[in-house]
C-alpha positions in Angstrom: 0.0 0.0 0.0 1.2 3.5 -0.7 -0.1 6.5 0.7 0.0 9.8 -2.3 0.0 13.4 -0.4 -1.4 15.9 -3.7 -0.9 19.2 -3.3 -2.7 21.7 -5.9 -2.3 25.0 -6.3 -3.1 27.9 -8.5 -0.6 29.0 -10.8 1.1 32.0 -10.5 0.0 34.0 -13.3 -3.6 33.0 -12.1 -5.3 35.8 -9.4 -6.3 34.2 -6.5 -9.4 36.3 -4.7 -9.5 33.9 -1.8 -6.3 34.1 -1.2 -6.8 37.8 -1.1 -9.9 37.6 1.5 -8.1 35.7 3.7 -5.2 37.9 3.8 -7.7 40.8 4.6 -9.4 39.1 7.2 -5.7 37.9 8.5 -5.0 41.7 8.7 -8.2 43.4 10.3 -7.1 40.5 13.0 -4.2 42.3 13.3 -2.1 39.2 11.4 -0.3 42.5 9.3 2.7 40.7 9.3 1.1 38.3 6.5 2.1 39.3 3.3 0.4 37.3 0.8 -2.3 34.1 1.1 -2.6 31.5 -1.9 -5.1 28.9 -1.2 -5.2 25.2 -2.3 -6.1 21.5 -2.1 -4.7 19.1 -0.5 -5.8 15.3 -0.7 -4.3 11.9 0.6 -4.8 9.1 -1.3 -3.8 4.9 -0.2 -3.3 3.1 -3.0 -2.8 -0.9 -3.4 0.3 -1.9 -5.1 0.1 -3.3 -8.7 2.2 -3.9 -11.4 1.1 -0.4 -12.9 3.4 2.1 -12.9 2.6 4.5 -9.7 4.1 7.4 -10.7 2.4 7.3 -14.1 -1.3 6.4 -12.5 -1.0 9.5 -10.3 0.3 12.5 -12.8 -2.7 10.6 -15.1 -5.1 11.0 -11.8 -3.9 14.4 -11.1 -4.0 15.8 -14.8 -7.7 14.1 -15.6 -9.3 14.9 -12.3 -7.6 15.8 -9.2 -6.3 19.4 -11.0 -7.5 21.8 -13.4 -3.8 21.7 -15.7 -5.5 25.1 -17.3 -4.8 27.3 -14.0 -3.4 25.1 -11.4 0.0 22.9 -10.6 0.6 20.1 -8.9 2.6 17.9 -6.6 3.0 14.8 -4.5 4.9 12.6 -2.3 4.6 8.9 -2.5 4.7 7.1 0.8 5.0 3.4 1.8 2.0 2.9 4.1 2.1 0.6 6.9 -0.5 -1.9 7.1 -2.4 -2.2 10.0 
């Protein structure tokens, strides 16, 4: 079993209003110190192992569904999970 951290986030060129709210909010809570906010997803997946290629099956999962490749980037981390 494998355990896949995703991390997606808006691409730089790509305004980011709720980034900007929270920042705001951050600030009238007298957080001034923060000087930008970008918001994003974050999803774990455990996956079985099979002979398919695990790398492969996750930029396929991440490109198809779990990102929007038109404004956002991703990443992971692969982890051996330990069965319980």
């Amino acid at each position: 079993m494998y355990k896949v951290k995703v991390y997606v986030t808006l691409r730089e060129s790509v305004l980011d209003p709720q980034g900007t709210a929270v920042k705001g909010a951050l600030h009238s809570l007298s957080y001034t110190e923060v000087k930008d906010v970008r918001i994003g997803k974050f999803m774990e997946l455990v996956i079985e192992k099979s002979d398919r290629d695990l790398d492969e099956m996750v930029r396929d999962m991440c490109e198809k569904l779990l990102s929007n490749p038109v404004i956002e980037d991703y990443r992971y981390e692969i982890e051996e999970a330990v069965a319980r």
